[in-house]
N, C-alpha and C positions, 0 to 999 in steps of 0.2 A: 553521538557515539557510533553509528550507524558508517558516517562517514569516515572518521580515523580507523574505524578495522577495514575499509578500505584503502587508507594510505600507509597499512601496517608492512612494517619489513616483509619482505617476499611476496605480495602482491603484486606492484610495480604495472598499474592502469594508471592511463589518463582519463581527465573526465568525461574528455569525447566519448569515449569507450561504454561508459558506462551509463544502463537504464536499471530502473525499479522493474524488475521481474516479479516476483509476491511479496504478497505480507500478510505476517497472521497475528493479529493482536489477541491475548489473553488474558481476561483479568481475573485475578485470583481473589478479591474480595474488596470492600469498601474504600474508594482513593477519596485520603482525606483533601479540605480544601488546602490545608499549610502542614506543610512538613518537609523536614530533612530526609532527601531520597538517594542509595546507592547504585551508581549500575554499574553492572557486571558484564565486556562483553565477550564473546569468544567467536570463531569461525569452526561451523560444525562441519560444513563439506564443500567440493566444489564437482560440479557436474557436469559428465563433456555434451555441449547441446549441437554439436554438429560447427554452425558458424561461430559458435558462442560459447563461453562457458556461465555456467548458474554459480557466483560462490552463495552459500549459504552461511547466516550470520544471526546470532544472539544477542539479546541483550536483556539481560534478567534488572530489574528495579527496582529494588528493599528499603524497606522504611528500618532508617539508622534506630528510631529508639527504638522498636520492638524484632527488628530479625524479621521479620513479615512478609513474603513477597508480595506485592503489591501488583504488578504486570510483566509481562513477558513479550518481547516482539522478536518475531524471527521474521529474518528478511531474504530474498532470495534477489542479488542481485546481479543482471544478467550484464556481460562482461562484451562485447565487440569484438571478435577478430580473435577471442582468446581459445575456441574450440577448436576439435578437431585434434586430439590426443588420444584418443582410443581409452577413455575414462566410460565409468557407469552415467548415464544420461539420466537418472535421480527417476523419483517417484511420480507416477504421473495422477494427475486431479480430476475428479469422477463426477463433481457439484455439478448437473446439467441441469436447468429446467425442466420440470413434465412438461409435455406435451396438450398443453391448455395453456389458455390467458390466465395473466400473471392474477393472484390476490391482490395483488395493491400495485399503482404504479403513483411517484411521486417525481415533481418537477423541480428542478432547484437550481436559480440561478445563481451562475459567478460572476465576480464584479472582473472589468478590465484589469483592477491593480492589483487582482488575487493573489497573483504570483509573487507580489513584492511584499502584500503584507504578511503571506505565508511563511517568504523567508526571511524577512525580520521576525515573526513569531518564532520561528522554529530553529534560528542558528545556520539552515541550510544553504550554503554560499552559494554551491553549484550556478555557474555561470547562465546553464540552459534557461533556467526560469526568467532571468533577467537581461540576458546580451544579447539583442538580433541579430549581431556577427556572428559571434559562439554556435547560438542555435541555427544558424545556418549552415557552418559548419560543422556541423552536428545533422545535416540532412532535413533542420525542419524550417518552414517558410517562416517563422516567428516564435518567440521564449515561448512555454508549455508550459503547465498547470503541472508541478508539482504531485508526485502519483500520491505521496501520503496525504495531500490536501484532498484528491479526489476520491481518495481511503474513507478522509474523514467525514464531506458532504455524505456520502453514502451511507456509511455508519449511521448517522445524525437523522436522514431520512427514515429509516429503520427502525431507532430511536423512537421518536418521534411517532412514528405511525403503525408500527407495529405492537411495543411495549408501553405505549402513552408517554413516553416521555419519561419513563422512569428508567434508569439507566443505572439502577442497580437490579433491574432483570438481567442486563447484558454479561454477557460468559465472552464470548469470543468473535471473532469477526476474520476469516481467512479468505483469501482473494488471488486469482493472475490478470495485473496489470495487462490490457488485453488495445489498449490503443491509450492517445493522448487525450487528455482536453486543453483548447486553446482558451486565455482566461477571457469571460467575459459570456461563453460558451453557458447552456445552460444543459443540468446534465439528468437524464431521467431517466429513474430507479425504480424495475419489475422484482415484485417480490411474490414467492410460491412457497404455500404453508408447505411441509411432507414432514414424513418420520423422524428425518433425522435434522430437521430443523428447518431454517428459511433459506430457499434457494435463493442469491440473487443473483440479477444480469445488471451493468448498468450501458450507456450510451449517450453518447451527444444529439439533441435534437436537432441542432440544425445541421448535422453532417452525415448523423443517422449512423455512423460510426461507432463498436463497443469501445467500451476503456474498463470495463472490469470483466471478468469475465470465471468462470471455475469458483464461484463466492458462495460462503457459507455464512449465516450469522447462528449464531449458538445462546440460548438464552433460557429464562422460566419465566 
């Protein structure tokens, strides 16, 4: 869905153009295992980011029998070459770490063929994840990890080790894609208890590099 409001009338990007800027996943209550699910998407805004523009985009997901919303993903997806129009440059994200070592750090390796079985899971064609030519021109030395894949190891770390595993604690999870992971890369997730929830950072070990960066996870 994510992508066709990308290739919606008056748009008009290549996929060069185009990177995963944020995402904020929301769950509004229990996702059953089988069900009939509707989505809904719209484009809420686009943001002038100087070389770039942010569009921002919707996608609400209801359960056909009950009317239920189920999840909610806004996505902010940063655009190549399209800024630079004298627009509002959007809301800026305040998730920083404290100033202390993280509460929990967790290590999670990706396999070499992440990017292929990501995007056979997930419908995403996007050339970057899988063509060396593509991603090269595209400015990167090799395909790249998929940011909602590295969305979703993080989340799962989180999961995992913050909540036990129970993952009808989980409310929400908001993030800025803050660098790549190359797949096969293994990627490690500092988490810091506070007020307003779990701060997190994440990063590539072996490049030392962030890839997530402004993250919140939301939960009980």
């Amino acid at each position: 869905m994510m992508m066709d409001l990308i290739g919606a009338d008056g748009v008009g990007v290549t996929l060069a153009q185009v990177l995963h800027g944020d995402h904020e996943l929301t769950v509004h209550g229990r996702i059953p295992t089988s069900a009939s699910v509707t989505q809904t998407g719209r484009i809420v805004d686009i943001y002038d980011r100087g070389r770039g523009a942010l569009l921002v985009s919707e996608v609400v997901s209801t359960l056909d029998r009950t009317g239920d919303i189920l999840f909610t993903n806004r996505s902010g997806i940063y655009l190549r070459g399209e800024g630079g129009f004298g627009g509002d440059p959007g809301p800026a994200r305040s998730n920083q770490p404290p100033e202390r070592e993280p509460d929990i750090v967790v290590e999670s390796p990706t396999l070499p063929q992440q990017a292929l079985l990501y995007r056979l899971a997930s419908g995403d064609r996007n050339p970057l994840h899988a063509d060396p030519g593509f991603a090269a021109f595209a400015g990167y030395e090799r395909p790249i990890l998929h940011g909602l894949c590295t969305f979703g190891v993080v989340g799962k770390a989180v999961v995992d080790n913050v909540f036990g595993g129970d993952t009808e604690r989980f409310r929400s999870l908001s993030a800025r894609f803050s660098g790549h992971v190359f797949p096969g890369e293994t990627i490690r997730t500092a988490v810091w208890e506070t007020d307003e929830g779990w701060v997190v950072s994440a990063s590539t070990v072996e490049r030392g590099l962030p890839v997530l960066s402004n993250t919140l996870v939301e939960g009980n």
